[in-house]
C-alpha positions as CSV (number, residue, x, y, z in Angstrom):
1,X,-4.1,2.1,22.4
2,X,-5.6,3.0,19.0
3,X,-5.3,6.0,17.0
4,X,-7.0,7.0,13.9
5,X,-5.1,9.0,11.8
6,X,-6.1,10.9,8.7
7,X,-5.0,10.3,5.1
8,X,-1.6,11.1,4.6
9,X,1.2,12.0,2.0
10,X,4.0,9.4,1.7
11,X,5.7,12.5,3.2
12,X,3.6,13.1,6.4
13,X,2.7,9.6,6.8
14,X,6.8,9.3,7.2
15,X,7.0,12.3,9.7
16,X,4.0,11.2,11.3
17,X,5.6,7.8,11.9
18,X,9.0,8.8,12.7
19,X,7.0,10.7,15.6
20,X,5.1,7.7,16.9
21,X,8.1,5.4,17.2
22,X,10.0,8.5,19.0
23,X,6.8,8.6,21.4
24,X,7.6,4.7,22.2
25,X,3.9,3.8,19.8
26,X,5.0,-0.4,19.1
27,X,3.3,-0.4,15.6
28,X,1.2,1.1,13.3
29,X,-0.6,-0.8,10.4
30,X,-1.4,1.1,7.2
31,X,-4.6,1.0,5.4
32,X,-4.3,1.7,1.2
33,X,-6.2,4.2,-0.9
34,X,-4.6,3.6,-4.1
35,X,-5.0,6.8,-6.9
36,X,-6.4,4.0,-9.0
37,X,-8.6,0.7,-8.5
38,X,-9.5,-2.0,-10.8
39,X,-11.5,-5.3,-10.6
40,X,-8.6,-7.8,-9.7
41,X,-7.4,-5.2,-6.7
42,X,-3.8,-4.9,-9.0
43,X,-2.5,-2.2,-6.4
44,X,-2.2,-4.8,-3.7
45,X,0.7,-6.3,-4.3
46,X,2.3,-3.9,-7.2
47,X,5.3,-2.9,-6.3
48,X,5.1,0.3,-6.5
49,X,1.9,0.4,-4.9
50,X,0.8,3.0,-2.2
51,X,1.1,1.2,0.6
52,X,4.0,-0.9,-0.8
53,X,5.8,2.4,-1.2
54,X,5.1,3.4,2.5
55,X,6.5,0.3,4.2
56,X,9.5,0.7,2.2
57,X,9.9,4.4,3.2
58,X,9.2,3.9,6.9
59,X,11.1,1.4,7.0
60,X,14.3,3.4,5.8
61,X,12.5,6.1,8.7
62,X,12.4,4.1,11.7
63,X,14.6,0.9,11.4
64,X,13.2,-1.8,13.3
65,X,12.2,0.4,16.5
66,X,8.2,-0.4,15.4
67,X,6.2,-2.9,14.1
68,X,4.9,-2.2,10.2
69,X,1.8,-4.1,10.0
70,X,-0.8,-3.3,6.3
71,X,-3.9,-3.9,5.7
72,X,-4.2,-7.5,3.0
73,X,-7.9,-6.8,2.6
74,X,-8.8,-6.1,-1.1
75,X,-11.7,-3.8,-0.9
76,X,-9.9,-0.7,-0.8
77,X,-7.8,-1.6,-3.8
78,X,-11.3,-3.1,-6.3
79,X,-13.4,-1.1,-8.2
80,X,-16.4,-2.8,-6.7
81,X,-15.3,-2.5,-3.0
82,X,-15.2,-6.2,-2.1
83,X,-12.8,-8.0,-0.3
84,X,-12.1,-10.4,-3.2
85,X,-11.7,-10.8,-6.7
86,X,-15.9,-11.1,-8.4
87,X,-15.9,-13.5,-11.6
88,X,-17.9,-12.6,-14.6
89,X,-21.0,-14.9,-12.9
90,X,-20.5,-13.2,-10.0
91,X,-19.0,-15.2,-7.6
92,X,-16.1,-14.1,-5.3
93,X,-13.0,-15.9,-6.2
């Protein structure tokens, strides 16, 4: 089963969770929208990042009783929307 959920706050995205793995849900996998975005995707593996930071809280939410999964696709964390990193001749790295 798939559900699309909306954007959430670190805050709802935790009571949210905490709901699904009551419910019996196996996993959820996050997809990022970082407050910032850059050409090299820097958000995707900061550690303070936004989805970085959500893993860590769900994890102190629901333990081990679901499986975290995240998105590892760079397009949501570039500037230019692709899934890698462009070089100056435009190429994708």
């Amino acid at each position: 089963m798939t559900i699309a959920l909306d954007q959430h706050t670190q805050e709802s995205l935790r009571k949210e969770v905490r709901g699904l793995a009551d419910l019996g849900v196996p996993a959820v996998v996050l997809f990022g929208v970082p407050a910032t975005k850059d050409a090299r995707g820097s958000g995707a593996d900061a550690a303070d990042g936004v989805v970085q930071t959500a893993l860590r809280s769900l994890r102190d939410e629901v333990g081990d009783t679901l499986v975290l999964m995240a998105d590892d696709c760079l397009d949501e964390y570039t500037d230019h929307g692709h899934c890698g990193i462009v070089t100056a001749d435009g190429d994708v790295d």
